[in-house]
Each structure stands twice: as C-alpha cells, then as structure tokens.
SEZALO-239032 format. One record per residue: residue number from 0; y, z, x of N, C-alpha, C in turn; residue in three letters. Coordinates in nm, 4 decimals, m for minus. Layout:
<recs>
<rec NUM,<Y,Z,X>,<Y,Z,X>,<Y,Z,X>,'Ala'>
...
</recs>
This chain:
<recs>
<rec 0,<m0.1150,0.0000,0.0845>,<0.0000,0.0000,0.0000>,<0.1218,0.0000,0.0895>,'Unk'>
<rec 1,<0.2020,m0.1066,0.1160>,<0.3231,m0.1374,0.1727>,<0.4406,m0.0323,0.1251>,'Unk'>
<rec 2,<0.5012,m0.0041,0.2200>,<0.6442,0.0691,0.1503>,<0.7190,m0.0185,0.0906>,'Unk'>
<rec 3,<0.7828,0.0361,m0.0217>,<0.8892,m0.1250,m0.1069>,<0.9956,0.0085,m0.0919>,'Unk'>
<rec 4,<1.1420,m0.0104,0.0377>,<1.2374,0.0669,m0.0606>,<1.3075,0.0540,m0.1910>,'Unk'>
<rec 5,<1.3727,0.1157,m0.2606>,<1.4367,0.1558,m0.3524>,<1.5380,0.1208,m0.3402>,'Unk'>
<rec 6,<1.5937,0.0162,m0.4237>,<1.6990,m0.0237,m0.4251>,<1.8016,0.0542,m0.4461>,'Unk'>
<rec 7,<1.9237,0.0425,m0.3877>,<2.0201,0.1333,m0.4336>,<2.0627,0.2064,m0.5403>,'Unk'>
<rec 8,<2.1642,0.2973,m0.5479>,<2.1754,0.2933,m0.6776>,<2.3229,0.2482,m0.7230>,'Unk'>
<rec 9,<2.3498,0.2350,m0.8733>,<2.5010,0.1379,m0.8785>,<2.5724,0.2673,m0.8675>,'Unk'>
<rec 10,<2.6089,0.2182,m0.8369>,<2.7855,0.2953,m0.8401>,<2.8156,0.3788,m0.9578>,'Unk'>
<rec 11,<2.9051,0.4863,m0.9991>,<2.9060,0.5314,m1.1432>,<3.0414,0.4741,m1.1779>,'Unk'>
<rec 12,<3.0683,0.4459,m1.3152>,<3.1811,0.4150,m1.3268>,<3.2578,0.5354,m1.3842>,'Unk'>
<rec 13,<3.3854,0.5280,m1.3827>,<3.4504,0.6908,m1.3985>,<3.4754,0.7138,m1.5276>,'Unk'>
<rec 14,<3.4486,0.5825,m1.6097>,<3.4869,0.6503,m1.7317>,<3.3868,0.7079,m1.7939>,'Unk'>
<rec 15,<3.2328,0.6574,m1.7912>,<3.1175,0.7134,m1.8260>,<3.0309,0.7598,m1.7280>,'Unk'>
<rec 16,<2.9774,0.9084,m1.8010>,<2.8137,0.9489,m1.7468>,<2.7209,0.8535,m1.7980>,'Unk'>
<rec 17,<2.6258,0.8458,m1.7323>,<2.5214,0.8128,m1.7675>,<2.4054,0.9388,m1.7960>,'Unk'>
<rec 18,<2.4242,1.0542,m1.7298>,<2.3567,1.1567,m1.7761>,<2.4097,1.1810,m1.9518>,'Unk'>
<rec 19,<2.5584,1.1718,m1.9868>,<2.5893,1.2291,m2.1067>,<2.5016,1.1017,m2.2127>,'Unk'>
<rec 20,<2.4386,1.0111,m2.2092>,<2.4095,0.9112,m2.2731>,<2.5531,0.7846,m2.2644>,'Unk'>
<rec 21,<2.5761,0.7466,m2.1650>,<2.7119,0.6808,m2.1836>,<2.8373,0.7445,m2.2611>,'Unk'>
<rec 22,<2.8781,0.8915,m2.2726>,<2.9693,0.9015,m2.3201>,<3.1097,0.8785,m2.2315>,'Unk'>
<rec 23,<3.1987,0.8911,m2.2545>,<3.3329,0.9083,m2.1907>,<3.3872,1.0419,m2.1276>,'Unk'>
<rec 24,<3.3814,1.0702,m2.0115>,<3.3751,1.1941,m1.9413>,<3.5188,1.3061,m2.0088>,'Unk'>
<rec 25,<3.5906,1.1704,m2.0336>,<3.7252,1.2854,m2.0968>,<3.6625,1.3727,m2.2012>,'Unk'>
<rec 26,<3.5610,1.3699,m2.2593>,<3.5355,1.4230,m2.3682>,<3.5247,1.5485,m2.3427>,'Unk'>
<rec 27,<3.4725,1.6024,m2.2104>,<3.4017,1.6512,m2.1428>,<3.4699,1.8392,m2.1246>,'Unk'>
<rec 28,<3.6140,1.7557,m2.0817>,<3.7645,1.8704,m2.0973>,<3.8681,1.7702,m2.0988>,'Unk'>
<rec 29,<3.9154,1.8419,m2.2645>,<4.0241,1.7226,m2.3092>,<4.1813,1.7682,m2.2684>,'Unk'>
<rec 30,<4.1653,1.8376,m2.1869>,<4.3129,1.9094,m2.1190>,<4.3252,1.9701,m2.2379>,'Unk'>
<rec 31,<4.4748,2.0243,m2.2297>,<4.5786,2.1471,m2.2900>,<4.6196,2.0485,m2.3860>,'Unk'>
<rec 32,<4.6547,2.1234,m2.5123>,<4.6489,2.0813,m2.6231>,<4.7781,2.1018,m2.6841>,'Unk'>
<rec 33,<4.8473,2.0483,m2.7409>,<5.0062,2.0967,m2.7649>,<5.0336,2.2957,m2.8009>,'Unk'>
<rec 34,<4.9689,2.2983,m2.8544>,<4.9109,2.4309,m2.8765>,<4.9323,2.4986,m2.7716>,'Unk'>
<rec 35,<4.9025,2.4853,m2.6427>,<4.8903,2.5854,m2.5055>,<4.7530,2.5974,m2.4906>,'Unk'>
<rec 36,<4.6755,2.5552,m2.5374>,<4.5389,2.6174,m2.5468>,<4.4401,2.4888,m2.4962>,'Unk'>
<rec 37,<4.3020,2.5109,m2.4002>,<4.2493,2.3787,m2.4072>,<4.1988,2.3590,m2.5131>,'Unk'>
<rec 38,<4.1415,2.1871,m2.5133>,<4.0812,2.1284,m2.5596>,<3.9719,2.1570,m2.6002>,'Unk'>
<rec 39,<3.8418,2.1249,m2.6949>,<3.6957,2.1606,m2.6618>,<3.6314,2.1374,m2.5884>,'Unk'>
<rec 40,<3.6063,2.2558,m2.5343>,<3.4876,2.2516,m2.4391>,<3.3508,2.2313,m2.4635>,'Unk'>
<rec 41,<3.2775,2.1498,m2.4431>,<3.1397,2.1313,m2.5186>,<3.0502,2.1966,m2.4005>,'Unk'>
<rec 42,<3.0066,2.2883,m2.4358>,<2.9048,2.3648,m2.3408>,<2.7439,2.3180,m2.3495>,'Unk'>
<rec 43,<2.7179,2.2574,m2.4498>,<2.6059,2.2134,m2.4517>,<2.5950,2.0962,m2.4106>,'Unk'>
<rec 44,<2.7167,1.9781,m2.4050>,<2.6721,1.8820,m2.3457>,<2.6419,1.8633,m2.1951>,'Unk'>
<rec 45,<2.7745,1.9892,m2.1530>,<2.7790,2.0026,m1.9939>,<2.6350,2.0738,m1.9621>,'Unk'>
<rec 46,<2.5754,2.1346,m2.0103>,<2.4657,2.1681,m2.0045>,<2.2913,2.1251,m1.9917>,'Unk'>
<rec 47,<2.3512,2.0756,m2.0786>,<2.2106,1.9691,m2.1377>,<2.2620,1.8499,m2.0248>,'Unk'>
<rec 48,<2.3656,1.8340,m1.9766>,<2.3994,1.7062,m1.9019>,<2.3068,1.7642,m1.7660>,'Unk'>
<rec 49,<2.3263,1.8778,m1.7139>,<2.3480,1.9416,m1.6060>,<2.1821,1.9548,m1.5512>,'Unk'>
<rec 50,<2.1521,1.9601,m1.6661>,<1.9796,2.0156,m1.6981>,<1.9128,1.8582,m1.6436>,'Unk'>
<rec 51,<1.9588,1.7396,m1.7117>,<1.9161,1.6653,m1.7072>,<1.9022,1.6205,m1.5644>,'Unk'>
<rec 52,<2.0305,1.6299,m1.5230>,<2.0354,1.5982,m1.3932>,<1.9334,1.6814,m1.2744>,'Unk'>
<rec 53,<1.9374,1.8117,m1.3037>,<1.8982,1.8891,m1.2397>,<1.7350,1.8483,m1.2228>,'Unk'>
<rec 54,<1.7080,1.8120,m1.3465>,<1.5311,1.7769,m1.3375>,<1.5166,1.6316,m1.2608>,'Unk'>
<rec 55,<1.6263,1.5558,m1.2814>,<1.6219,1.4333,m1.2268>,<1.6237,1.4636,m1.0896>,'Unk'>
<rec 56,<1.6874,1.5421,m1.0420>,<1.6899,1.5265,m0.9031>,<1.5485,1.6221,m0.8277>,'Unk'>
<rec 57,<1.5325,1.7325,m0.9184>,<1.3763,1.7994,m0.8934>,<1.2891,1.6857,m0.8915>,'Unk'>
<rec 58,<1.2603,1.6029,m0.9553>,<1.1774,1.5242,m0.9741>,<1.2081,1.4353,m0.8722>,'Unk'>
<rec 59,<1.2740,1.3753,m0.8020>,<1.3349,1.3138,m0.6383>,<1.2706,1.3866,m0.5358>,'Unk'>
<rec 60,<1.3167,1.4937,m0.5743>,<1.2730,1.5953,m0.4421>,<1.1055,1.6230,m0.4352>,'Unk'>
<rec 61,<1.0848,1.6453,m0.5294>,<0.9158,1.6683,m0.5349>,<0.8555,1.4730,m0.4903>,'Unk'>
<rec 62,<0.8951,1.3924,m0.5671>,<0.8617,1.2856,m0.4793>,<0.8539,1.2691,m0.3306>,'Unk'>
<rec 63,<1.0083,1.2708,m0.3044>,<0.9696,1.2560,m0.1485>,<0.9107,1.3834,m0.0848>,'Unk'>
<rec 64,<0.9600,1.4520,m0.1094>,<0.8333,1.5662,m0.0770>,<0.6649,1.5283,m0.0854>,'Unk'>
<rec 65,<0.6566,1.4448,m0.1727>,<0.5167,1.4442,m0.1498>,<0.4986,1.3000,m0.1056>,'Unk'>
<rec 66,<0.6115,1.2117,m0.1154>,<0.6313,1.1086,0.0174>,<0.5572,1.1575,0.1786>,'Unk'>
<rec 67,<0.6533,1.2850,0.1690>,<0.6695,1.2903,0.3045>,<0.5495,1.3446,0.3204>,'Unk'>
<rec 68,<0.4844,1.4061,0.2318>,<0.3666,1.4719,0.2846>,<0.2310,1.3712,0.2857>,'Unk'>
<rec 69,<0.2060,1.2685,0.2440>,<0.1572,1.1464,0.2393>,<0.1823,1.1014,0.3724>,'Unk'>
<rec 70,<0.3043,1.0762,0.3976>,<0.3130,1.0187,0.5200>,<0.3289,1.1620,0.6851>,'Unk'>
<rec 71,<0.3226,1.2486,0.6305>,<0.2801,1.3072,0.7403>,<0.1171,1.2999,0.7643>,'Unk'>
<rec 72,<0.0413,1.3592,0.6335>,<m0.1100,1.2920,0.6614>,<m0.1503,1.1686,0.6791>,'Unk'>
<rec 73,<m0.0494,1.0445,0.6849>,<m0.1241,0.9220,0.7583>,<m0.0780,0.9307,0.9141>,'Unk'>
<rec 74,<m0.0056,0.9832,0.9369>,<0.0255,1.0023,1.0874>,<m0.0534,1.0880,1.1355>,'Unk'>
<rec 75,<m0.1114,1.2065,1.0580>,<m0.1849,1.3198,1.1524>,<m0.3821,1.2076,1.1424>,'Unk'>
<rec 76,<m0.4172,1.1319,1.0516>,<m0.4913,1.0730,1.0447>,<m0.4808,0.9468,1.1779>,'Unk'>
<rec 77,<m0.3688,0.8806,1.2196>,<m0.3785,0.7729,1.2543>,<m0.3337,0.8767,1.4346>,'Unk'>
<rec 78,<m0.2990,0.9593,1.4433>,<m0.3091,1.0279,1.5668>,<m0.4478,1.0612,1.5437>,'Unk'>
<rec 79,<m0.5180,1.1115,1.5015>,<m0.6833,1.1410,1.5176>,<m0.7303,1.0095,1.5502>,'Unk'>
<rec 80,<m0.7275,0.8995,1.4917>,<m0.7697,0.7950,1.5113>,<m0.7480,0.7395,1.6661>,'Unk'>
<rec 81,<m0.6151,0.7724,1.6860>,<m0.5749,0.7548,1.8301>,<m0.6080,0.8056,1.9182>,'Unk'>
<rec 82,<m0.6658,0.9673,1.9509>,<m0.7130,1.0627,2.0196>,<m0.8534,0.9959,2.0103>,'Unk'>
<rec 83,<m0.9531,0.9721,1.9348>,<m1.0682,0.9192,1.9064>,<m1.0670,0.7593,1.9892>,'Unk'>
<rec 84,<m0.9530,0.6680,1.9943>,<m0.9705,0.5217,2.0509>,<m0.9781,0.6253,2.2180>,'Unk'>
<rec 85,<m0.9010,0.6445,2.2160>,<m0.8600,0.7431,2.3765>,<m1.0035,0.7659,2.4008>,'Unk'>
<rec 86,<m1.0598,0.8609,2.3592>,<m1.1787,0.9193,2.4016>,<m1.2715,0.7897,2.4344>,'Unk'>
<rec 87,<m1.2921,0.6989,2.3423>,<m1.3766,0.5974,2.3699>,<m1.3445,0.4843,2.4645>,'Unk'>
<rec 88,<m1.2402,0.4541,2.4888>,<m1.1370,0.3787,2.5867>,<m1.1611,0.5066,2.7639>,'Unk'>
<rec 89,<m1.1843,0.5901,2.7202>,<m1.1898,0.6806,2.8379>,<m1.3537,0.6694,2.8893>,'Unk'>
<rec 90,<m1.4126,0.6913,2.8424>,<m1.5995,0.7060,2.8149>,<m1.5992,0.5348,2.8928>,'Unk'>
<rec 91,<m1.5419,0.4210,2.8027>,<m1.5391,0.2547,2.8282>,<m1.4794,0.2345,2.9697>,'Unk'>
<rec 92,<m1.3906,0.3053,2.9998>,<m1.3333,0.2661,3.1631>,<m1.4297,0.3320,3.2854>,'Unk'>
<rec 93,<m1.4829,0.4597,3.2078>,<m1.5948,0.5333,3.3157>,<m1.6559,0.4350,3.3334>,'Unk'>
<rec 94,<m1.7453,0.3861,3.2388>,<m1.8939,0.2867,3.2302>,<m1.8029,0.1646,3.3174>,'Unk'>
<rec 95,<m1.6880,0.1544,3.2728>,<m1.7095,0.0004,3.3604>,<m1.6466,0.0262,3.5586>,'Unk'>
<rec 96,<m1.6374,0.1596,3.5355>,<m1.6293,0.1813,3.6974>,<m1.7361,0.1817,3.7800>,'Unk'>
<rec 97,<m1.8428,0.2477,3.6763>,<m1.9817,0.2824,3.7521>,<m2.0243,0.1545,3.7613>,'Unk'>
<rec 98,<m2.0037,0.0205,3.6875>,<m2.0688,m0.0991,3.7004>,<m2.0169,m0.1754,3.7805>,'Unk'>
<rec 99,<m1.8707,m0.1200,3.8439>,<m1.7924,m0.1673,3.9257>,<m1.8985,m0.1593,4.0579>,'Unk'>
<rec 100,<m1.8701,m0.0154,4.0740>,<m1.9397,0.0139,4.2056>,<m2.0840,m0.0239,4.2490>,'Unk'>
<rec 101,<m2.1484,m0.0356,4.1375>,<m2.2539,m0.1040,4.1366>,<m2.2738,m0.2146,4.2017>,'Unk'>
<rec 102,<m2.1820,m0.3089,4.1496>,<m2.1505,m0.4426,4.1723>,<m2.1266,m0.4346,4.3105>,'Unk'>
<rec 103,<m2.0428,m0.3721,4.3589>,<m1.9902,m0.3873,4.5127>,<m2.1149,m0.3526,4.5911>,'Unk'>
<rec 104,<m2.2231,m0.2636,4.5275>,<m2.3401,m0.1690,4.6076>,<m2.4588,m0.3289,4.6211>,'Unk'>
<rec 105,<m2.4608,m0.4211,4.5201>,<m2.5183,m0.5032,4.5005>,<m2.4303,m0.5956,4.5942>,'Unk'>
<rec 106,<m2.3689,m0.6026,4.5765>,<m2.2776,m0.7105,4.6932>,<m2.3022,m0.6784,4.8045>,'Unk'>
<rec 107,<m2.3217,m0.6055,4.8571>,<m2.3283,m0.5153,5.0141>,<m2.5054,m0.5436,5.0706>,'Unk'>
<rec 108,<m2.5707,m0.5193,4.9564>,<m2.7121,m0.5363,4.9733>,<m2.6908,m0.7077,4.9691>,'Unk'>
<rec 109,<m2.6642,m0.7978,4.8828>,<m2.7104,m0.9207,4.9124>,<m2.6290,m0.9847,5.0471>,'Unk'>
<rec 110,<m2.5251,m0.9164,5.0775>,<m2.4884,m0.9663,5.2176>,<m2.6206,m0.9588,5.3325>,'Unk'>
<rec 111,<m2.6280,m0.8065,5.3082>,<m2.7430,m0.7693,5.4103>,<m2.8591,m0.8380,5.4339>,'Unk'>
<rec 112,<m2.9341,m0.8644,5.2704>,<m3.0371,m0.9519,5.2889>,<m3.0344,m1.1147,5.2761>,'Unk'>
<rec 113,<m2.8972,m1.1647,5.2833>,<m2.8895,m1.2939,5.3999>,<m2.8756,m1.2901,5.4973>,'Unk'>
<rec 114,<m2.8247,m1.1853,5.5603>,<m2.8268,m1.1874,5.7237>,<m2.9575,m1.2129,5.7875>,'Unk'>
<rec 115,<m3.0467,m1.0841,5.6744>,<m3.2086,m1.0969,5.7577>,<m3.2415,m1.1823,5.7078>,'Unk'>
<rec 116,<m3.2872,m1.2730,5.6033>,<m3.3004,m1.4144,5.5397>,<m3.2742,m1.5166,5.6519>,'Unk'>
<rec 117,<m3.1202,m1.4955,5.7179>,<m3.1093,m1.5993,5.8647>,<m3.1833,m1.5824,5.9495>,'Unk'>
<rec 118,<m3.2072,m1.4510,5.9589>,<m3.2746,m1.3895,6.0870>,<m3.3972,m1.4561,6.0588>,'Unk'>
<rec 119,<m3.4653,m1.4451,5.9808>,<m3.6158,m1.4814,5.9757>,<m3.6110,m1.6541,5.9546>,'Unk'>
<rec 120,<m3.5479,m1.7248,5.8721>,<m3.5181,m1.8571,5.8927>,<m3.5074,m1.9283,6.0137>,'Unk'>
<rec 121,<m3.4317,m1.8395,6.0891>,<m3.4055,m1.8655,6.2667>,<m3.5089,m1.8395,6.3498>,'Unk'>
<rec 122,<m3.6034,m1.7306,6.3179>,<m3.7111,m1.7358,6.3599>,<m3.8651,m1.8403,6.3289>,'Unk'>
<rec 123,<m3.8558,m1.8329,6.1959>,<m3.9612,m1.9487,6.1456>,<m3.9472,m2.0667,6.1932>,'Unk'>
<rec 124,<m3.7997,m2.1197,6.2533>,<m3.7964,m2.2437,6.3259>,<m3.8096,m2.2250,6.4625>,'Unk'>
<rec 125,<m3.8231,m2.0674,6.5028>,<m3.8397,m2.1218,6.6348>,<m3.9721,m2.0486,6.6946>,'Unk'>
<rec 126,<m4.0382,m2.0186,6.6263>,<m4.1652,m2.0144,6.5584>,<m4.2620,m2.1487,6.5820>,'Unk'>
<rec 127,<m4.1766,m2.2270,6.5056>,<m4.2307,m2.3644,6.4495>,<m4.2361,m2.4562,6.6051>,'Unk'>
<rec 128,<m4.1463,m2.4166,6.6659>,<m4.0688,m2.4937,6.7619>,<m4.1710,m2.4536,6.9080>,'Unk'>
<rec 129,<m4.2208,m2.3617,6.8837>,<m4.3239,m2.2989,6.9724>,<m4.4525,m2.3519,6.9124>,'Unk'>
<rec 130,<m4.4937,m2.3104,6.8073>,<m4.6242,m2.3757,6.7801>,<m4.6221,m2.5553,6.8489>,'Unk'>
<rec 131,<m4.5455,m2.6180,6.7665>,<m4.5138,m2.7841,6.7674>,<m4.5248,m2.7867,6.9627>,'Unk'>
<rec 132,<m4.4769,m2.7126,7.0094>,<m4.4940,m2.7263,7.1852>,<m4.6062,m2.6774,7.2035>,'Unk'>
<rec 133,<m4.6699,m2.5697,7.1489>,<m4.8302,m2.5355,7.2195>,<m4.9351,m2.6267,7.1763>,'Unk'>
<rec 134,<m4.8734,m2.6972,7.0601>,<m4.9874,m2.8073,7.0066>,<m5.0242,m2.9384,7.0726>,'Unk'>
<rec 135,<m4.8594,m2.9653,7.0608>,<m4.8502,m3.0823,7.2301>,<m4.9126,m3.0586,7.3584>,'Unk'>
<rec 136,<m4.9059,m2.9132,7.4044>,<m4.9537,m2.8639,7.5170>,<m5.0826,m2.8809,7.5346>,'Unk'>
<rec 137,<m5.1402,m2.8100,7.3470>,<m5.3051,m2.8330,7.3733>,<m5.4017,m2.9841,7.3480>,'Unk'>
<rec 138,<m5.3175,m3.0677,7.3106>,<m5.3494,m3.2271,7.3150>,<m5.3529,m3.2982,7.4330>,'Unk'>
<rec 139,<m5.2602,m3.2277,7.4810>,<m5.2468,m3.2929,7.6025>,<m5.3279,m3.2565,7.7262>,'Unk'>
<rec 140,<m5.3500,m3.1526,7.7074>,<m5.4752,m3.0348,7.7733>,<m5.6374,m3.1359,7.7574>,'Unk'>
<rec 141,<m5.6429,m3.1351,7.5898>,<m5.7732,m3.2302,7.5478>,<m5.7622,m3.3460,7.5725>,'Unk'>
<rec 142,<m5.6517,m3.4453,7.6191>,<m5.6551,m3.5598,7.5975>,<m5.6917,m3.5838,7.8022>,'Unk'>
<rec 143,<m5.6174,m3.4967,7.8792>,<m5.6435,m3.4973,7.9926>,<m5.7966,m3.4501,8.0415>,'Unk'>
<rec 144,<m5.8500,m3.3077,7.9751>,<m5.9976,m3.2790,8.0372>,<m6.0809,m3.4146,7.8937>,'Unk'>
<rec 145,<m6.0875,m3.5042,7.7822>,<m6.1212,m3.6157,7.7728>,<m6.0908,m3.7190,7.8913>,'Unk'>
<rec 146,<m6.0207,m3.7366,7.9371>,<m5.9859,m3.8603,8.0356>,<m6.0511,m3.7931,8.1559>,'Unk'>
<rec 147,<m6.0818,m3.6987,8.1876>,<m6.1003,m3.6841,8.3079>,<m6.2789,m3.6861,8.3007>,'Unk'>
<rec 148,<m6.3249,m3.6436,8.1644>,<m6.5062,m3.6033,8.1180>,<m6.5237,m3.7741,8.1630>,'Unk'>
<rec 149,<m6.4340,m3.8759,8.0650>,<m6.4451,m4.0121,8.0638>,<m6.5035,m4.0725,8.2316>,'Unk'>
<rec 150,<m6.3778,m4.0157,8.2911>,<m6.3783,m4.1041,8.4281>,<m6.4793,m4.0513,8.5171>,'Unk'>
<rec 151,<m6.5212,m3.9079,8.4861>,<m6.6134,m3.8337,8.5913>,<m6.7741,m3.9214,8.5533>,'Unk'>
<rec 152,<m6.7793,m3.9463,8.4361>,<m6.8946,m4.0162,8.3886>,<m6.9398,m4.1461,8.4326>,'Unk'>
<rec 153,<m6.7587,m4.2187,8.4333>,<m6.7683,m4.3295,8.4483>,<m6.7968,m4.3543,8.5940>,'Unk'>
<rec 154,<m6.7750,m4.2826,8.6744>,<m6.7521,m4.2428,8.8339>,<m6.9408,m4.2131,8.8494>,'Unk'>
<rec 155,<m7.0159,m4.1301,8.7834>,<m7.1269,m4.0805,8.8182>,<m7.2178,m4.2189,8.8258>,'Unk'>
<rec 156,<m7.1309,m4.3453,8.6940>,<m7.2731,m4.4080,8.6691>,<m7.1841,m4.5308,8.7995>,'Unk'>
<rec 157,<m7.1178,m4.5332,8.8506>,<m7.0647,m4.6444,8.9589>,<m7.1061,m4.6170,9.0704>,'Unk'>
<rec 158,<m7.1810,m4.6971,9.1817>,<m7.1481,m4.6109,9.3102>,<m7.0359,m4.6543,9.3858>,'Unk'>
<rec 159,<m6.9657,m4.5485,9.3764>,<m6.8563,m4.5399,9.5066>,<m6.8466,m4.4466,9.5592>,'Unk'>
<rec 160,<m6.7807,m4.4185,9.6495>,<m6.7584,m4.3296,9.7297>,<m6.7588,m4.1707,9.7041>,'Unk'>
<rec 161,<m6.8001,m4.0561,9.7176>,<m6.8405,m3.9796,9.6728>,<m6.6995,m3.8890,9.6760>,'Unk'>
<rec 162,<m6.6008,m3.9085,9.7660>,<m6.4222,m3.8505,9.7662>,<m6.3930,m3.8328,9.6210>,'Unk'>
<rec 163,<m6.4023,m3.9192,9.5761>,<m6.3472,m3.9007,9.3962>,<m6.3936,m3.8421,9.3186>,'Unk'>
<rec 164,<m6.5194,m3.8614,9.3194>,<m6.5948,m3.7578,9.2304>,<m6.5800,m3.6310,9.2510>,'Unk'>
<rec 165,<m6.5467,m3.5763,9.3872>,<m6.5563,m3.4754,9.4166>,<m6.4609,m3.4434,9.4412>,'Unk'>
<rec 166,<m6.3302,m3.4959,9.4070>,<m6.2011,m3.4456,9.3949>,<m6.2309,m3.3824,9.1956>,'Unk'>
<rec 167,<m6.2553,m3.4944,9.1258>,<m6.2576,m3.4643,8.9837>,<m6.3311,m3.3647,8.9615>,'Unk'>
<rec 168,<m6.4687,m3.3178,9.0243>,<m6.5558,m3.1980,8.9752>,<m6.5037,m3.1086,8.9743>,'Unk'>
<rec 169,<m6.3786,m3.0517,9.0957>,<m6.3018,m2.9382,9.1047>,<m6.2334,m2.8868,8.9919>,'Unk'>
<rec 170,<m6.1606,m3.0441,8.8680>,<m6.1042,m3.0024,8.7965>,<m6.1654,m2.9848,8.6342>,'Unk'>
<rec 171,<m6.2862,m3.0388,8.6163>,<m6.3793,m2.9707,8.5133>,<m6.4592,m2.8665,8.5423>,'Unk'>
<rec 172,<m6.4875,m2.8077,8.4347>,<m6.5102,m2.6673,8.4487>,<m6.6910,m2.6790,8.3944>,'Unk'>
</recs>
C-alpha cells in the first residue's frame, strides 16, 4: 500500500465556518447592541461547534498516531530484515573467503605439480635418450660380434694364413 498524501486543505473563508454548518461567523458575537449590552451569545453553537472540531481533530491525531505507529513497525520490521541480510551477507563473505584461500592453496599445489610433471617429462626424455643410445650400442655390439662369427667362419673354411684368424679368436668369446 503506497503512501497517497492528503491533499491540502482550502483555505477558510472569513465569513463562514464550516464547523457551524456554513453559518456566518458574525452570528457568533453580534457586538454591542444600541442598548449597551451584547448581542446573543449562542453558547450552544460555540459549543457544539467546538466539540465538533475537537473530535475532528482527535480523530487526526489518533490517525497519525497510528500512522506513525504503522510506520514505526515497518521500520523496526525492515531493520530486522536488515540485521538478518547482514548476518547472511556476513556468514556469505566468510564462505567465500575460505574458498578464496582454497583456491590460492590449489593454485600453489598445481604450480608445484607442474614443476615435478617437468621434472619427470625431462627425465622420461632423457631416459628415452639413454635407452635409444644403449640400443644402438647393443646393435652395434650384435651386428659387430655377427660380422666377426661371419668372417671367423668364413676364415676357418679358407686357407690362409693363420695371422687373421688368430687375431679374430682373441675377439670372440
């Protein structure tokens, strides 16, 4: 429910109440009278005028009075509400600190385990780089005591000179 103010109110005009029912206020006290004496005084209208008013304006006052008390309980409601976002906005910034640090604790670890990730990458190639040379080494090992089984054979079934052969026997085993 929106506040709508209250439009003003008009102006009074001086010749009439509007409490008396629109009468003419002179009526009200008609001054001194040739006589010396006043005018009539109407005690019941000033009265009954007075009354009227009086409730009219009780009835103002008890409104905003209970205006105000309306709108003090949506403020003491919408401060609870506010103390309550707080609390949960407080609880929400904890959680996202701890996930902060987390994050950085996780960052720190995956640095670490690329370093050793290189480390062992750097090793598997040179690893590799050693095998690939002992393999060459050992081909070349077989391909030489083959060439040499070859020629010692080929040497046993030839006759020549017995220097060669007997240089080659030294080097098979």
């Amino acid at each position: 429910m929106a506040f709508q103010p209250r439009p003003a109110p008009k102006p009074k005009s001086y010749g009439t109440d509007p409490s008396l029912g629109g009468r003419p206020t002179d009526s009200l006290f008609s001054g001194p009278t040739t006589a010396g004496n006043w005018g009539s005084y109407n005690t019941g209208d000033l009265e009954s005028g007075q009354r009227a008013q009086m409730v009219h304006n009780t009835n103002r006052v008890d409104d905003m009075s209970a205006r105000l008390a309306r709108t003090r309980q949506v403020s003491e409601q919408n401060e609870e509400m506010g103390r309550d976002i707080m609390g949960a906005l407080e609880s929400d910034r904890a959680a996202l600190e701890r996930a902060r640090k987390k994050t950085e604790a996780i960052d720190e670890n995956m640095d670490l385990a690329r370093w050793v990730m290189v480390g062992i990458a750097r090793r598997m190639v040179t690893n590799k780089l050693i095998l690939i040379f002992l393999i060459f080494v050992l081909l070349a090992a077989i391909c030489v005591i083959v060439y040499l089984k070859w020629i010692s054979e080929c040497d046993k079934s030839r006759p020549t000179g017995g220097s060669v052969s007997a240089g080659l026997s030294i080097l098979t085993f």
